[in-house]
C-alpha positions as CSV (number, residue, x, y, z in Angstrom):
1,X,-32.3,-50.4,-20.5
2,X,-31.2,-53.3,-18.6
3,X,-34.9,-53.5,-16.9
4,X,-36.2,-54.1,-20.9
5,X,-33.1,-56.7,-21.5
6,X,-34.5,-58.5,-18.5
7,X,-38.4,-58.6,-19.5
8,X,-37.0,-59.4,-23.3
9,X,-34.8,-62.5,-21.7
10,X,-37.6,-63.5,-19.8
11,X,-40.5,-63.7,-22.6
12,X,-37.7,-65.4,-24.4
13,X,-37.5,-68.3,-22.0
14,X,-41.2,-68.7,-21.5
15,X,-41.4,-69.3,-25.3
16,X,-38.1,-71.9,-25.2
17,X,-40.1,-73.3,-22.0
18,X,-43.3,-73.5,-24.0
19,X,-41.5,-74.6,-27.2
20,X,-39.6,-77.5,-25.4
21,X,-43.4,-78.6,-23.9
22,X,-42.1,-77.9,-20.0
23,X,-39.1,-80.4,-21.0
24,X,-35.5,-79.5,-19.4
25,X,-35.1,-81.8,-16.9
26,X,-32.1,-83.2,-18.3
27,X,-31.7,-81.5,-21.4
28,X,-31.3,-77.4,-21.7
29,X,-30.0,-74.7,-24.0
30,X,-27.8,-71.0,-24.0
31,X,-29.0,-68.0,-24.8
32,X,-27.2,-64.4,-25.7
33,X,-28.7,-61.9,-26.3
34,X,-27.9,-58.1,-27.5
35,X,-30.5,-55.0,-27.6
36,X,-29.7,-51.3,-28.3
37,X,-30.7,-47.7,-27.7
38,X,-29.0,-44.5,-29.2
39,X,-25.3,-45.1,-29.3
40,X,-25.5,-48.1,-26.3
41,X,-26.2,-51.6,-26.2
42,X,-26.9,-54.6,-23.6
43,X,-25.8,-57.6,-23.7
44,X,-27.0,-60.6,-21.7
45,X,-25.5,-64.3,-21.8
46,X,-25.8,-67.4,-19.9
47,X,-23.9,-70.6,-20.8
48,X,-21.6,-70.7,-23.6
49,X,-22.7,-68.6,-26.5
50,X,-20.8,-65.9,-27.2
51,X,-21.3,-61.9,-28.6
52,X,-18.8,-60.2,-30.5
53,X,-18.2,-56.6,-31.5
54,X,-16.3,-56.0,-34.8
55,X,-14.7,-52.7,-35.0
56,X,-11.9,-51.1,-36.2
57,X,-8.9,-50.8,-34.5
58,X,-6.1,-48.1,-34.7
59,X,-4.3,-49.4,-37.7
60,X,-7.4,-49.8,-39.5
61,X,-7.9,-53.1,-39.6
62,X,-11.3,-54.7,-38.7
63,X,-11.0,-56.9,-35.1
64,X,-13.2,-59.3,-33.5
65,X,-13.6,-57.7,-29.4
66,X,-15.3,-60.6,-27.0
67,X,-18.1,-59.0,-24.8
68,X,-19.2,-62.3,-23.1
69,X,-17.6,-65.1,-20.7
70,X,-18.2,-68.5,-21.6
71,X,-19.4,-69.5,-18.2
72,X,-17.5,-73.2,-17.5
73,X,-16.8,-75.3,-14.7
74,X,-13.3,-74.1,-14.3
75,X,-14.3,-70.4,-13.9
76,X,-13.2,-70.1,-10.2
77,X,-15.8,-68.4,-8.9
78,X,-18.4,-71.0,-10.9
79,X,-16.7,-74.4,-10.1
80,X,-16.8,-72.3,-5.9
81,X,-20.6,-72.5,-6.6
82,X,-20.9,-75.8,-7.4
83,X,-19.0,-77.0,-4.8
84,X,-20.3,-75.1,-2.5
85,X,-23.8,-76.5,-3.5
86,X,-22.3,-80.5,-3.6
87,X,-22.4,-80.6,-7.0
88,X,-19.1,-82.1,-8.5
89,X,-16.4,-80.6,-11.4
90,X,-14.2,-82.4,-12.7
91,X,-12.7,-84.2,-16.0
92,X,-12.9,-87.3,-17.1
93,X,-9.7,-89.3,-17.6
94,X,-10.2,-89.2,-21.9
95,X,-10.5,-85.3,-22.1
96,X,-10.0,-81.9,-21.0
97,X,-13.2,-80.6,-20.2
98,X,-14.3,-79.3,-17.1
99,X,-18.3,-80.7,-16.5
100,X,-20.8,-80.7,-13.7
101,X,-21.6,-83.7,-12.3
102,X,-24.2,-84.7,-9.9
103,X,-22.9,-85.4,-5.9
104,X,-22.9,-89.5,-6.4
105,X,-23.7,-89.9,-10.1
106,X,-21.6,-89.5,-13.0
107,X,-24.1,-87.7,-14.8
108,X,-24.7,-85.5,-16.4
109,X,-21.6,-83.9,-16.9
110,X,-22.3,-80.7,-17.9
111,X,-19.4,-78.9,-20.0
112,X,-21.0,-75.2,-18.9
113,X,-22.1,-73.8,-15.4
114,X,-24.7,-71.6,-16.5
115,X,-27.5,-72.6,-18.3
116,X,-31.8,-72.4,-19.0
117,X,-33.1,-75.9,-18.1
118,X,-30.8,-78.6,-16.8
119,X,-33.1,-78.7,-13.8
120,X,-31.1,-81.9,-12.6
121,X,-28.5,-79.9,-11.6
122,X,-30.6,-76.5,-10.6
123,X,-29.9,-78.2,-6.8
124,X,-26.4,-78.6,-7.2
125,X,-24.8,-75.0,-8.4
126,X,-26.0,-74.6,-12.3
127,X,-27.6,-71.2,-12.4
128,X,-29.7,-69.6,-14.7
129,X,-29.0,-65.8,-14.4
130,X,-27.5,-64.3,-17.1
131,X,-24.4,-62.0,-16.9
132,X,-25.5,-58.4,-18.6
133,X,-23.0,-55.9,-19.4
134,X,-23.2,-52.8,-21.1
135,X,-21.0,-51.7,-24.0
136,X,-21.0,-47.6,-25.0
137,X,-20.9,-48.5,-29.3
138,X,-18.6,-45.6,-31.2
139,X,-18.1,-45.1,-35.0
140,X,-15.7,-47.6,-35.0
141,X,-17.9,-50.3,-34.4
142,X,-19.0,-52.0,-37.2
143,X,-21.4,-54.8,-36.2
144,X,-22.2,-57.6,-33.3
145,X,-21.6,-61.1,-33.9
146,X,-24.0,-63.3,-31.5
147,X,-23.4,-66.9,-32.1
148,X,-23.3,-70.1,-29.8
149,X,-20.0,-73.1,-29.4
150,X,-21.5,-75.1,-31.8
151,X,-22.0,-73.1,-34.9
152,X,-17.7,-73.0,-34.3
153,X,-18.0,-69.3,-35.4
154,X,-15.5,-68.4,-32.3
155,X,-13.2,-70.9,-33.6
156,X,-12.8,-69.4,-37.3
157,X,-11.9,-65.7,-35.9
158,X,-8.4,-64.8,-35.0
């Protein structure tokens, strides 16, 4: 299953590639992605976009589960790669977010440590390889939620 995920992801990105017209060098975007079989599923993420399994939980009551990491800067084992690779992360003064930064320029400042283009900071720690984890679904589960930071979905659920 996960071979198919991959080959999926990967016609996925030569479209974004193809649909961007090669662009990327400073500019990228997140994916997530979710693909089942029988009573199984896949899911695949890189940056910050999320996936989110609704089921029921033992009072009855319908709960949002997280199956992704948002991959940030301040994930140990990220910001280790970064540094490791003489990229930069840190906040600025005015705000709490943890970004990438370039080894002598105070750009870009990316606010995620995964991502699909970027390529400025390829050289300095930001990956592209997506974190896939499979999930077993049950007759509890209701339905999957894939949504990226900005539509604020993650923000609404409790």
């Amino acid at each position: 299953m996960e071979h198919l995920l991959r080959a999926k992801l990967s016609w996925t990105l030569i479209y974004f590639y193809l649909f961007l017209g090669g662009k990327g060098i400073i500019s990228g975007f997140c994916l997530v992605m979710f693909a089942s079989a029988d009573l199984g599923g896949v899911v695949a993420n890189v940056a910050d976009s999320r996936a989110g399994l609704a089921t029921i939980s033992d009072d009855g009551s319908l709960i949002l589960v997280q199956l992704t990491l948002d991959f940030k800067p301040n994930i140990p084992q990220e910001a280790e790669r970064v540094v490791q690779c003489n990229g930069r992360v840190f906040c600025l003064d005015d705000e709490r977010v943890h970004r990438v930064w370039l080894p002598n320029e105070e750009s870009p400042g990316l606010a995620m440590s995964r991502a699909f283009g970027d390529y400025c900071l390829k050289d300095f720690g930001l990956i592209s390889v997506p974190q896939v984890t499979r999930r077993q679904i049950t007759v509890r589960d209701q339905f999957i939620v894939l949504a990226s930071d900005g539509s604020k979905a993650w923000e609404r659920t409790s």
